[in-house]
PDB file of N, H, CA, C and O in Angstrom:
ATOM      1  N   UNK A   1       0.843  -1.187   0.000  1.00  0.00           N
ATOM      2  CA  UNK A   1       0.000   0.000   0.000  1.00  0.00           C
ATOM      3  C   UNK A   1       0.885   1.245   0.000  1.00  0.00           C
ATOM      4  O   UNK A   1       1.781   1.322   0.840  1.00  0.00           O
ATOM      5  N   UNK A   2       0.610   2.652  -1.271  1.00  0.00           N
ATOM      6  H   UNK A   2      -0.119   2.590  -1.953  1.00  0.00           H
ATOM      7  CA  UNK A   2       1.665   3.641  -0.721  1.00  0.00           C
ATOM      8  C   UNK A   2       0.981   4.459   0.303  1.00  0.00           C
ATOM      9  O   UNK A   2      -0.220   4.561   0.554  1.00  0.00           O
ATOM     10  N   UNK A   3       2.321   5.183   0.995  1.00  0.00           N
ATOM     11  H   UNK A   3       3.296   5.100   0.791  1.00  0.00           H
ATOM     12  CA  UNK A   3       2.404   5.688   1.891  1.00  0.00           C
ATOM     13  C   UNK A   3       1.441   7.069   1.710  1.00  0.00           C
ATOM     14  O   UNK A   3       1.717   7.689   0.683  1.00  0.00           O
ATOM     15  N   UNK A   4       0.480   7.591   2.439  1.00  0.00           N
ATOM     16  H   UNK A   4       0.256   7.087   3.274  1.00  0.00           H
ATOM     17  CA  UNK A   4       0.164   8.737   2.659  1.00  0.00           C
ATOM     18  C   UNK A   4       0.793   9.784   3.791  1.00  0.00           C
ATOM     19  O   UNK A   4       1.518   9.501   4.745  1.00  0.00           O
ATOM     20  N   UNK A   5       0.287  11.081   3.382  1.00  0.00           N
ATOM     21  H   UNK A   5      -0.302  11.311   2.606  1.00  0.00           H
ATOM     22  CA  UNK A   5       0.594  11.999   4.180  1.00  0.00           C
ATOM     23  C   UNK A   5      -0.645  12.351   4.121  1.00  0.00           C
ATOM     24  O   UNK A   5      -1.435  12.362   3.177  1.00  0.00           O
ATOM     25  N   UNK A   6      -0.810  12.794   5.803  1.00  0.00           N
ATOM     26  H   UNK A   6      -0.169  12.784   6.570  1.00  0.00           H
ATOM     27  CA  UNK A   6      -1.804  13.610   6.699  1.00  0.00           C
ATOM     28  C   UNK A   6      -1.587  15.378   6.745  1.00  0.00           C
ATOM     29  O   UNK A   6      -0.931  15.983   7.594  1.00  0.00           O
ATOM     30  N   UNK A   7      -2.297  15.950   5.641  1.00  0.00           N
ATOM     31  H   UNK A   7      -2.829  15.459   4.952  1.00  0.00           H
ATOM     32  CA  UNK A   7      -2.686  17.041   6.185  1.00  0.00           C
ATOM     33  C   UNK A   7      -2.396  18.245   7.372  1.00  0.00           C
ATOM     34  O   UNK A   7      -3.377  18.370   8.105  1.00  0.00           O
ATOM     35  N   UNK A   8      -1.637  18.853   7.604  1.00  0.00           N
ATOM     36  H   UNK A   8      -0.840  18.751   7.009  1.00  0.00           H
ATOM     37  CA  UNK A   8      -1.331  19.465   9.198  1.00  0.00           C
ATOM     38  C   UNK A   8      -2.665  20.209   9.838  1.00  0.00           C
ATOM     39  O   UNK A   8      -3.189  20.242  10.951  1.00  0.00           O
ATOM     40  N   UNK A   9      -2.982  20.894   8.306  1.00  0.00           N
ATOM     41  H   UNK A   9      -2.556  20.867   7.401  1.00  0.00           H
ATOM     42  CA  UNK A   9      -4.085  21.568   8.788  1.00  0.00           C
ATOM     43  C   UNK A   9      -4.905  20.971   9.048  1.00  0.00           C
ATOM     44  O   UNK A   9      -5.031  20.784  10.258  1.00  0.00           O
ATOM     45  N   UNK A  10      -5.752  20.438   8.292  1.00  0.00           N
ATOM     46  H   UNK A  10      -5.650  20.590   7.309  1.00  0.00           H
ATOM     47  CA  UNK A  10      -7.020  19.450   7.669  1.00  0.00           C
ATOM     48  C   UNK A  10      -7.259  18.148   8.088  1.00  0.00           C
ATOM     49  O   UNK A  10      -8.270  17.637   8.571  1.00  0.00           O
ATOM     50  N   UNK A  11      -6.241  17.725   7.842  1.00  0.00           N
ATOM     51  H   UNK A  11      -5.421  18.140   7.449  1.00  0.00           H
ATOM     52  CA  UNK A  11      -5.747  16.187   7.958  1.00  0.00           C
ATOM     53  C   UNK A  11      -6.338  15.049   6.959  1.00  0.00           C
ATOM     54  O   UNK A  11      -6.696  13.889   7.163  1.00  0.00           O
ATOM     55  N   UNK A  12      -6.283  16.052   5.520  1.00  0.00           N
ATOM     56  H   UNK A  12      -5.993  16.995   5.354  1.00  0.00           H
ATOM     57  CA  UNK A  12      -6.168  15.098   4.519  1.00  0.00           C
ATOM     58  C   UNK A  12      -5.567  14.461   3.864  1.00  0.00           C
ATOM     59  O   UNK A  12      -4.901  14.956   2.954  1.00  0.00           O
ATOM     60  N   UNK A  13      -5.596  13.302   4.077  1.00  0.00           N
ATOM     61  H   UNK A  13      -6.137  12.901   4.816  1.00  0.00           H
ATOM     62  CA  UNK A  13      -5.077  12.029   3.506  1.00  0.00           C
ATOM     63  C   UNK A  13      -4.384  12.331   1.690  1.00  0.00           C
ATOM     64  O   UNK A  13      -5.195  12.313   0.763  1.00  0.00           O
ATOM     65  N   UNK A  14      -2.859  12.589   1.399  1.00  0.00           N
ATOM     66  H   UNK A  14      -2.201  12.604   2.151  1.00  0.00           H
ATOM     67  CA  UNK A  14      -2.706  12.269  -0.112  1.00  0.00           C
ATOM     68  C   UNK A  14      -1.535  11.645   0.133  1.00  0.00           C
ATOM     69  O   UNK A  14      -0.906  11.722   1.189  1.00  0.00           O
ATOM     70  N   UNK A  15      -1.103  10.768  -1.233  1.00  0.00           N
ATOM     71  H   UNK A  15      -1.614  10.705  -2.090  1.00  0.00           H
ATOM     72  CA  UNK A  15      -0.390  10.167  -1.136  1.00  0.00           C
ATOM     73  C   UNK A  15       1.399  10.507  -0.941  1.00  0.00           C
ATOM     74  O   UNK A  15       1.786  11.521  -1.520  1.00  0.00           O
ATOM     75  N   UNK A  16       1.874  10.140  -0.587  1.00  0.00           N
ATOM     76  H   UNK A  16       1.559   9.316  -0.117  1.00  0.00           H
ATOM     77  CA  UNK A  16       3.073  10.986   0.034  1.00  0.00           C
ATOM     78  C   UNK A  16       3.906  11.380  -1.694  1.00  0.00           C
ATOM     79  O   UNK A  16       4.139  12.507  -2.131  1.00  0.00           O
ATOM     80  N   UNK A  17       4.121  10.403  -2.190  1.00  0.00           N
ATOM     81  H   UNK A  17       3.932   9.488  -1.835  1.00  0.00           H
ATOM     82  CA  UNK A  17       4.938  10.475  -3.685  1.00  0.00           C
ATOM     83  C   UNK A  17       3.831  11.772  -4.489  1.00  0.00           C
ATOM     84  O   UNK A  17       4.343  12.498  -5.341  1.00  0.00           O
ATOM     85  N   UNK A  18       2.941  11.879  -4.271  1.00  0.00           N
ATOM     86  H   UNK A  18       2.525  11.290  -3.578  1.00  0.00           H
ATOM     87  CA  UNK A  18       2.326  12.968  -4.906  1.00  0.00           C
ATOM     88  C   UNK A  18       2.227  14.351  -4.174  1.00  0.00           C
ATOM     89  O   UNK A  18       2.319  15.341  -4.900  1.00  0.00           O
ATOM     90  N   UNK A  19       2.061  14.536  -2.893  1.00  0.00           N
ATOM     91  H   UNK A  19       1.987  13.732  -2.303  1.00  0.00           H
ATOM     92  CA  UNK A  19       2.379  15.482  -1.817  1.00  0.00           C
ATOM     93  C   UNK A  19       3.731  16.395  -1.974  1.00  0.00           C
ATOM     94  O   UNK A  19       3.765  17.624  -2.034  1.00  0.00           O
ATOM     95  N   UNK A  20       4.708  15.593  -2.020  1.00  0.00           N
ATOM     96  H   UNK A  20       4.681  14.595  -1.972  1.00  0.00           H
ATOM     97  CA  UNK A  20       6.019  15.925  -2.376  1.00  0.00           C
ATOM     98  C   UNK A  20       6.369  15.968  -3.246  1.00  0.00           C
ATOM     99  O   UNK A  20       7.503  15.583  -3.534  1.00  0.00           O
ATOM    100  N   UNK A  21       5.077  16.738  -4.515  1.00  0.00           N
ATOM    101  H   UNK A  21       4.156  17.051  -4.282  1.00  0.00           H
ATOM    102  CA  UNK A  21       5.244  17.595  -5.589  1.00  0.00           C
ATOM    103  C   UNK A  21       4.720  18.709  -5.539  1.00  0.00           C
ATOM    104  O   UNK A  21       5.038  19.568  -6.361  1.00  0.00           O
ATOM    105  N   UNK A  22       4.050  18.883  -4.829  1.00  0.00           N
ATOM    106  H   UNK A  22       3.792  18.185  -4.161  1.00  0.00           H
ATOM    107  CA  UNK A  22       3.596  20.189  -4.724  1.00  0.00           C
ATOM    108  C   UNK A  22       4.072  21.204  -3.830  1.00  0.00           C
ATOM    109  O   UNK A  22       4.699  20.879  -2.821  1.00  0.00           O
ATOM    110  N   UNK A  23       3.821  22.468  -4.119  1.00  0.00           N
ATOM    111  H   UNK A  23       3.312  22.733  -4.938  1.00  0.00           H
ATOM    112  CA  UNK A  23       4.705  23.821  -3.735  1.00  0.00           C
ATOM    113  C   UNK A  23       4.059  23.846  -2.480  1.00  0.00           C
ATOM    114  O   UNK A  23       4.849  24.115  -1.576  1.00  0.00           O
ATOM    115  N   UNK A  24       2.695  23.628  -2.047  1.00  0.00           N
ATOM    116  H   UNK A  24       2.052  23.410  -2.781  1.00  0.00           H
ATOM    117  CA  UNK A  24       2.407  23.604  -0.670  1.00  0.00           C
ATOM    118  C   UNK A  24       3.064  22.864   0.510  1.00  0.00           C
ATOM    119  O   UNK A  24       3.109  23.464   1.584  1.00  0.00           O
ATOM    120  N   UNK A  25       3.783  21.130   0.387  1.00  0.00           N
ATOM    121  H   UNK A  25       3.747  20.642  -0.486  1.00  0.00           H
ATOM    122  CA  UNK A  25       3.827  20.440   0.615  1.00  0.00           C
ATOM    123  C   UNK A  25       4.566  21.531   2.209  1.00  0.00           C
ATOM    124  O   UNK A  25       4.956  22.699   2.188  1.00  0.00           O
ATOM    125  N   UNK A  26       4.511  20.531   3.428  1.00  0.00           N
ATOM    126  H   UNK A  26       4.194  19.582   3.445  1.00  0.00           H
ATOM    127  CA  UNK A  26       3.554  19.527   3.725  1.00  0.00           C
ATOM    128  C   UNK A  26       2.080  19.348   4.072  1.00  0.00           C
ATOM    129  O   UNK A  26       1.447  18.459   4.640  1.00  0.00           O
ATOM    130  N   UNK A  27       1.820  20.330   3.610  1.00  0.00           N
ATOM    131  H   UNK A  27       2.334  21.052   3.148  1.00  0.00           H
ATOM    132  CA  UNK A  27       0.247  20.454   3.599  1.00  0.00           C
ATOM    133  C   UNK A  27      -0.282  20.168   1.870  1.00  0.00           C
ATOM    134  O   UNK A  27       0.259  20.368   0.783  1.00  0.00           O
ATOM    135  N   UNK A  28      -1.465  19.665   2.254  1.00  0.00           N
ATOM    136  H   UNK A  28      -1.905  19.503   3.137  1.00  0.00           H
ATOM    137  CA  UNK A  28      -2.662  19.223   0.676  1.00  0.00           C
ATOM    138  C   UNK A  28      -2.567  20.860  -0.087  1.00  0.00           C
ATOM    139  O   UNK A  28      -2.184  20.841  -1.256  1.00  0.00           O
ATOM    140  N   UNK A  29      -2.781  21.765   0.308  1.00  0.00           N
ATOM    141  H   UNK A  29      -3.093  21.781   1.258  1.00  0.00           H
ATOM    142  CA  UNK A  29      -3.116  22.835  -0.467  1.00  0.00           C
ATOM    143  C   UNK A  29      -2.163  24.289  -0.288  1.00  0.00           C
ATOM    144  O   UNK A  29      -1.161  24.167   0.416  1.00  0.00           O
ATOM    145  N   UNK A  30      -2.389  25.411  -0.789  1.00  0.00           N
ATOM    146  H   UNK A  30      -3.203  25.510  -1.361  1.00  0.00           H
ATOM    147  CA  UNK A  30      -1.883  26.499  -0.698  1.00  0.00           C
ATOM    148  C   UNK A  30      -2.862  27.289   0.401  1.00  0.00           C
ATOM    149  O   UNK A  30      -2.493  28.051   1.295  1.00  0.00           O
ATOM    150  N   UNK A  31      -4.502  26.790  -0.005  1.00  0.00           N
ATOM    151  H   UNK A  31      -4.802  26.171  -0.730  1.00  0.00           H
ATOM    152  CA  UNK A  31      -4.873  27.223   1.550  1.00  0.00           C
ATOM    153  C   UNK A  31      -5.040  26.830   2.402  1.00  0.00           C
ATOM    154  O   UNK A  31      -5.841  27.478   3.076  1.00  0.00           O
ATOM    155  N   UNK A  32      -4.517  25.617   3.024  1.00  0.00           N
ATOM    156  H   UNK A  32      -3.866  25.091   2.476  1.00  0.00           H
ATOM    157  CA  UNK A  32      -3.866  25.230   4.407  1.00  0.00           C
ATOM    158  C   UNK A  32      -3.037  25.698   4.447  1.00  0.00           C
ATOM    159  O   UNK A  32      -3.035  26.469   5.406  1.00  0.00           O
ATOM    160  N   UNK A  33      -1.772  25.724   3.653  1.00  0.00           N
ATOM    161  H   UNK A  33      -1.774  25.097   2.874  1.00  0.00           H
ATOM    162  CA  UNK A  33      -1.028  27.089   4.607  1.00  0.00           C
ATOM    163  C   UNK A  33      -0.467  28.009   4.286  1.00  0.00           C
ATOM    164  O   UNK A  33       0.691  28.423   4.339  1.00  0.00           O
ATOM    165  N   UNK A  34      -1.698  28.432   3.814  1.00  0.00           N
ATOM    166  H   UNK A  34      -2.638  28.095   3.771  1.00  0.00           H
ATOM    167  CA  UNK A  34      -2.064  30.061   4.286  1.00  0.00           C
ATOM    168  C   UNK A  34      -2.540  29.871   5.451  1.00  0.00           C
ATOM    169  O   UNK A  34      -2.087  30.716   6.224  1.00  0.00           O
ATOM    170  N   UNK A  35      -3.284  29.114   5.972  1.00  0.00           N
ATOM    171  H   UNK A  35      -3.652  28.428   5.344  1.00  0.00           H
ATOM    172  CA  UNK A  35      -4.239  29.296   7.092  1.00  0.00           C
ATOM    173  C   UNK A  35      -3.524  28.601   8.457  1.00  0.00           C
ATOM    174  O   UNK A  35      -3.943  28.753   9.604  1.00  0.00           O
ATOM    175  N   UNK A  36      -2.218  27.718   8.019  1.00  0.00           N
ATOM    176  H   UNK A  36      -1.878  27.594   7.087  1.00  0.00           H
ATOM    177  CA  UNK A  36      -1.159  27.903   9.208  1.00  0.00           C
ATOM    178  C   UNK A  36      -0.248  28.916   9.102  1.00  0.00           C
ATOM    179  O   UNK A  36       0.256  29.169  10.196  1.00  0.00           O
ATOM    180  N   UNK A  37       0.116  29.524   8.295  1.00  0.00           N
ATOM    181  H   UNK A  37      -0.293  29.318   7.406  1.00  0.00           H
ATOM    182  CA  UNK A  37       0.260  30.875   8.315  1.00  0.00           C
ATOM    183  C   UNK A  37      -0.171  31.729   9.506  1.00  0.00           C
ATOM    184  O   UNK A  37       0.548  32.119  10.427  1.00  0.00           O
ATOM    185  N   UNK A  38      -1.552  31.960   9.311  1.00  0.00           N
ATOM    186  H   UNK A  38      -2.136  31.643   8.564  1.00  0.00           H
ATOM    187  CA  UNK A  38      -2.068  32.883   9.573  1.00  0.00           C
ATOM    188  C   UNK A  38      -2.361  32.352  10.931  1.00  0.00           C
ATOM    189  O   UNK A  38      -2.473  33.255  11.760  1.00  0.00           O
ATOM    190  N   UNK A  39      -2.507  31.235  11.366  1.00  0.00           N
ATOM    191  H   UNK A  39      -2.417  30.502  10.692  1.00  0.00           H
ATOM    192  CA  UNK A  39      -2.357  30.938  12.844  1.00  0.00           C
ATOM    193  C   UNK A  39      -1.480  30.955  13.625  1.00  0.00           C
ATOM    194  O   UNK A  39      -1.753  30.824  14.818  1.00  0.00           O
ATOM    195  N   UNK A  40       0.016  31.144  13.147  1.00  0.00           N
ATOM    196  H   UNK A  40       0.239  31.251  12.178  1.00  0.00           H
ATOM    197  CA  UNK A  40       1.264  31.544  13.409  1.00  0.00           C
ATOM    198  C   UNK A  40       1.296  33.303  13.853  1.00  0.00           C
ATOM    199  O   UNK A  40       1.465  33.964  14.877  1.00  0.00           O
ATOM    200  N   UNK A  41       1.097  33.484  12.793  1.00  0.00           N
ATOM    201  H   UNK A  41       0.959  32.947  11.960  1.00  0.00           H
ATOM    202  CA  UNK A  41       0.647  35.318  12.761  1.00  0.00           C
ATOM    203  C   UNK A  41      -0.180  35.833  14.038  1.00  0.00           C
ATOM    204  O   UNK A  41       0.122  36.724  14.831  1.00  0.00           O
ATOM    205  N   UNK A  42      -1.320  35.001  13.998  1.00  0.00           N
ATOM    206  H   UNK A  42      -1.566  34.277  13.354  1.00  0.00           H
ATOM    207  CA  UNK A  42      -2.447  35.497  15.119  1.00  0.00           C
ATOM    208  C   UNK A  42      -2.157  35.110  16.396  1.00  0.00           C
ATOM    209  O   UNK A  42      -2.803  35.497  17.370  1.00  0.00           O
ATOM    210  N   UNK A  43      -1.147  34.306  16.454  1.00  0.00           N
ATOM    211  H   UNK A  43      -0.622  33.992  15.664  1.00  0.00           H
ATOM    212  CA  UNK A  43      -0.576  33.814  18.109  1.00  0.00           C
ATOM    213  C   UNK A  43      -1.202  32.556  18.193  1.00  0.00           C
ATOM    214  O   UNK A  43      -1.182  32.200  19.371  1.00  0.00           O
ATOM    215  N   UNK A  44      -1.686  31.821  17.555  1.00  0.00           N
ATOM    216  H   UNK A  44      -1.702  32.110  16.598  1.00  0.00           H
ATOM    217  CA  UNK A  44      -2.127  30.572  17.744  1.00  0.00           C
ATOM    218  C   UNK A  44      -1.124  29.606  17.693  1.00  0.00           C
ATOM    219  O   UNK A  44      -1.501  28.516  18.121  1.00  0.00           O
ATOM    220  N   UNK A  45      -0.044  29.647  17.333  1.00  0.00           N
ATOM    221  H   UNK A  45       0.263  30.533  16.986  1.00  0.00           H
ATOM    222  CA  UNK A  45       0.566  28.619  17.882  1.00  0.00           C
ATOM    223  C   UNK A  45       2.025  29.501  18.382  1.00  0.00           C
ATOM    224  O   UNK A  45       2.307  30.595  17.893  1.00  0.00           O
ATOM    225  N   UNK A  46       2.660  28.985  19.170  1.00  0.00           N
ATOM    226  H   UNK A  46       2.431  28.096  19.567  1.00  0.00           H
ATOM    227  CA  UNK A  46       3.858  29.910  19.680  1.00  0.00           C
ATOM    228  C   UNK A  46       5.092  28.305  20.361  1.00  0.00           C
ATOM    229  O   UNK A  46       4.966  27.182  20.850  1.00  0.00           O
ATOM    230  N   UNK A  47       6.053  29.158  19.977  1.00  0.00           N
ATOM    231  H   UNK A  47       6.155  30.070  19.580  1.00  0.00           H
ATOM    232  CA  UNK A  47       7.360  28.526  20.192  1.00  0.00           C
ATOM    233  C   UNK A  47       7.409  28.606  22.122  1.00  0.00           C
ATOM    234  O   UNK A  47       7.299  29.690  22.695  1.00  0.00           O
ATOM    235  N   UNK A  48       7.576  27.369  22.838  1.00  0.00           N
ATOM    236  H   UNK A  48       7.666  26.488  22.373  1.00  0.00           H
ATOM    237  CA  UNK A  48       7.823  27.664  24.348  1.00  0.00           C
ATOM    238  C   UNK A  48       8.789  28.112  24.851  1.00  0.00           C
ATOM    239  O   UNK A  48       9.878  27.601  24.589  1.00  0.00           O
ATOM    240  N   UNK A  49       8.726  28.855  25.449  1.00  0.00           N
ATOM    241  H   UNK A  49       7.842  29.270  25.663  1.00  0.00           H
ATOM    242  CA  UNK A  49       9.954  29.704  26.195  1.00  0.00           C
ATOM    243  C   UNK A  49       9.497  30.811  27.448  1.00  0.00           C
ATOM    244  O   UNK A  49       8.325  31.010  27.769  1.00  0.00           O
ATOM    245  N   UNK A  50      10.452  31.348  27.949  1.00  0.00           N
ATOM    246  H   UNK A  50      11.404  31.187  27.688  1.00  0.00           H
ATOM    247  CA  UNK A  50      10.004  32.320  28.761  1.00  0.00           C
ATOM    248  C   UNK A  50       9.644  33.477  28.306  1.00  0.00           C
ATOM    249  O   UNK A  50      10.128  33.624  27.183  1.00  0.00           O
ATOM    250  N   UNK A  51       8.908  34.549  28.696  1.00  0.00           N
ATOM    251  H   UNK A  51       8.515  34.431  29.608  1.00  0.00           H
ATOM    252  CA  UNK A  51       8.707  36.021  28.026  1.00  0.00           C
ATOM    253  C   UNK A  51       9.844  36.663  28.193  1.00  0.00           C
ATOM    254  O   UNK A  51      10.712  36.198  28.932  1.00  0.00           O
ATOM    255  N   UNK A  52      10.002  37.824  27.533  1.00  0.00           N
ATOM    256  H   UNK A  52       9.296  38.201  26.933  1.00  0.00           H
ATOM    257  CA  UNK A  52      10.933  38.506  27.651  1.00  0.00           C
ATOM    258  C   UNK A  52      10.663  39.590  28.504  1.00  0.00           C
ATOM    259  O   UNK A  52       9.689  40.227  28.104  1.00  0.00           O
ATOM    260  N   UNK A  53      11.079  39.957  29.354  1.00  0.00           N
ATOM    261  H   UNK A  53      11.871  39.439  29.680  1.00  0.00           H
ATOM    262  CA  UNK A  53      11.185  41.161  30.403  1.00  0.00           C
ATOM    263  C   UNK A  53      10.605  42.302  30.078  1.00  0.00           C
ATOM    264  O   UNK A  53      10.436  42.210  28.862  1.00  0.00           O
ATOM    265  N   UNK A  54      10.123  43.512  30.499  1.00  0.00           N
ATOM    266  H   UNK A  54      10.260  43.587  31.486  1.00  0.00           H
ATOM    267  CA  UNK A  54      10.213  44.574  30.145  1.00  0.00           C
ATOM    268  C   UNK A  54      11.246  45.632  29.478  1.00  0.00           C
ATOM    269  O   UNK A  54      11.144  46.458  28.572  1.00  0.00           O
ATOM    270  N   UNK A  55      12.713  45.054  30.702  1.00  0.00           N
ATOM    271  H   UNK A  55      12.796  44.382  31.438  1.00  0.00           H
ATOM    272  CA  UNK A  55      13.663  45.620  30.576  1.00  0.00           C
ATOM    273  C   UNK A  55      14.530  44.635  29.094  1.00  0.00           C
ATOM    274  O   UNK A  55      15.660  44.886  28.673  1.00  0.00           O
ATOM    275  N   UNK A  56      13.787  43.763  28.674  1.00  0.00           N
ATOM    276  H   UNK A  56      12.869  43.560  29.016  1.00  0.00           H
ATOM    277  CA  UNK A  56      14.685  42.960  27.970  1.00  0.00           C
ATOM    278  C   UNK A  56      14.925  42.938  26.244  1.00  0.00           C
ATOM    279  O   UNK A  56      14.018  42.287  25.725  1.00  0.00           O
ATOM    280  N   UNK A  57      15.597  43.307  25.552  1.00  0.00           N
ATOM    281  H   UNK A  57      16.334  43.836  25.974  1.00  0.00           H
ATOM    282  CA  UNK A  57      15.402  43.890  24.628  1.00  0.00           C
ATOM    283  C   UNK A  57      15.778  42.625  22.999  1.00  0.00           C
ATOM    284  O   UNK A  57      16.863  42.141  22.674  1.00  0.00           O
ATOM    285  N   UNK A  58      14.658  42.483  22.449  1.00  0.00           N
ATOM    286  H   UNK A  58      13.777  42.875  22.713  1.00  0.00           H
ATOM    287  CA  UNK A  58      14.971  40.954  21.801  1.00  0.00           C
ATOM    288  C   UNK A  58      16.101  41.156  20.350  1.00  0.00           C
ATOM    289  O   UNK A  58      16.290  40.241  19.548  1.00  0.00           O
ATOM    290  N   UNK A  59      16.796  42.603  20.239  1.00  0.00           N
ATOM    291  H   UNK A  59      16.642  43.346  20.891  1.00  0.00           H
ATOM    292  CA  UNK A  59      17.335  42.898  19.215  1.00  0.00           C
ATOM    293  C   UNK A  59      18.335  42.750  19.865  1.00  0.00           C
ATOM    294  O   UNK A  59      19.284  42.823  19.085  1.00  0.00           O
ATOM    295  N   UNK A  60      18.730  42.549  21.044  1.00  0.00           N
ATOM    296  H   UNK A  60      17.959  42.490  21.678  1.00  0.00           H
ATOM    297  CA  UNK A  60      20.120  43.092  21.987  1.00  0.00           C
ATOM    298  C   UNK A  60      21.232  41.840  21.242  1.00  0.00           C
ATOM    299  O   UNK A  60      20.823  40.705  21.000  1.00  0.00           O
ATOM    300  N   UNK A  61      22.663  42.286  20.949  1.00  0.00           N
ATOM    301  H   UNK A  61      22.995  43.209  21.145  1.00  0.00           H
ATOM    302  CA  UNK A  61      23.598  41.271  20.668  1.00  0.00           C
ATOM    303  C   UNK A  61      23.966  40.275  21.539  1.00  0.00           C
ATOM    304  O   UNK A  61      24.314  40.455  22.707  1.00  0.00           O
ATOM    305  N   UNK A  62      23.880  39.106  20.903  1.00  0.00           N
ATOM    306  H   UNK A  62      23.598  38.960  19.955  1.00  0.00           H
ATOM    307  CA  UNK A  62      24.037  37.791  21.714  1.00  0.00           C
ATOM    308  C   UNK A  62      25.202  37.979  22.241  1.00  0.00           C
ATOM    309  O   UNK A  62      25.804  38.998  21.902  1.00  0.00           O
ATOM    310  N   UNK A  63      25.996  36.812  23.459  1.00  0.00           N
ATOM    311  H   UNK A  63      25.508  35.984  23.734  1.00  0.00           H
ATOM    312  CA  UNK A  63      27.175  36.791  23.521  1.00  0.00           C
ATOM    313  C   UNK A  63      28.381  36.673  22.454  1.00  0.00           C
ATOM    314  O   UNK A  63      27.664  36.169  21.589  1.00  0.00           O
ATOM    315  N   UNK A  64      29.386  36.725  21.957  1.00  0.00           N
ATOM    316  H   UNK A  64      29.968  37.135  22.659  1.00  0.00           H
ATOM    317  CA  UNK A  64      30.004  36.037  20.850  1.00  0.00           C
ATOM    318  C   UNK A  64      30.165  34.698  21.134  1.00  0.00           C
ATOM    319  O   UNK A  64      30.242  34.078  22.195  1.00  0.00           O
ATOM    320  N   UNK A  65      30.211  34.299  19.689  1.00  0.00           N
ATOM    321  H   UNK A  65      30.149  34.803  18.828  1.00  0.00           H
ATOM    322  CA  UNK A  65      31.117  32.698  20.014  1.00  0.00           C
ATOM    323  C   UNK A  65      32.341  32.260  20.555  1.00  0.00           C
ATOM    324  O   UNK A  65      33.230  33.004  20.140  1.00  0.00           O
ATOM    325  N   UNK A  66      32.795  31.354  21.320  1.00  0.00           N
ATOM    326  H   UNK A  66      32.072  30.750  21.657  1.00  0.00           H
ATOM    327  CA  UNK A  66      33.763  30.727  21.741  1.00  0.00           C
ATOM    328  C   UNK A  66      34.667  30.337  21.100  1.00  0.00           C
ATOM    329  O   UNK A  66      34.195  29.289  20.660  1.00  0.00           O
ATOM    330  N   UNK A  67      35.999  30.437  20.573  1.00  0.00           N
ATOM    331  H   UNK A  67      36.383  31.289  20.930  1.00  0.00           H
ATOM    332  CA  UNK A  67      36.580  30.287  20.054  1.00  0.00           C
ATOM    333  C   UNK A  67      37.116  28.761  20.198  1.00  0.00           C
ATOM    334  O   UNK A  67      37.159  28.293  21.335  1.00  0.00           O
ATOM    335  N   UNK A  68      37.482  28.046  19.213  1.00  0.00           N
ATOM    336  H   UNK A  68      37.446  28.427  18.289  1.00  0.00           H
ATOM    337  CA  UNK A  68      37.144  26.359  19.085  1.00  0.00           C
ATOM    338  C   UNK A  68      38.566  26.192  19.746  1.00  0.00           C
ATOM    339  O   UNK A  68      39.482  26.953  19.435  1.00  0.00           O
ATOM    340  N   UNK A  69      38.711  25.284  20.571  1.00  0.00           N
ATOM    341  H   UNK A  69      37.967  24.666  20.823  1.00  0.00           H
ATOM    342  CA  UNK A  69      40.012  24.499  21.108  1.00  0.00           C
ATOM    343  C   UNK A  69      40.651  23.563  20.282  1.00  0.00           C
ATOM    344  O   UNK A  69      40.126  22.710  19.565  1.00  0.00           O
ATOM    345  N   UNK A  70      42.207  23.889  20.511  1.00  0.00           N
ATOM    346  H   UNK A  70      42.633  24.582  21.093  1.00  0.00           H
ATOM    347  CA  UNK A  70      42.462  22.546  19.062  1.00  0.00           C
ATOM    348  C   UNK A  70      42.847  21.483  20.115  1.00  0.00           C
ATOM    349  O   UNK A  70      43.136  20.340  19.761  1.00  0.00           O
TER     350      UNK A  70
END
């Protein structure tokens, strides 16, 4: 039997060898995601972490890198 892929949005069933031709992939359509898109956008789904402070500024320069040990 071939393999399908499930939909993220939707959760429709296409076949994976045909899925992974299209410009949407991994979603069935262009409007699923748009519409995980746009649930990204609206705060519906969010990366876990802590908030950032008041005082905390998310442009601020990281530490530098460590220079490699030989």
């Amino acid at each position: 039997m071939p393999a399908e892929w499930p939909c993220p949005t939707c959760g429709r069933k296409t076949l994976l060898e045909k899925a992974q031709l299209t410009e949407a992939f991994p979603f069935c359509s262009s409007r699923c995601r748009l519409r995980d898109f746009g649930r990204w956008i609206d705060g519906g789904f969010v990366v876990p972490g802590s908030e950032l402070g008041d005082g905390e500024d998310i442009d601020a320069p990281m530490d530098p890198p460590r220079a490699a040990r030989a």
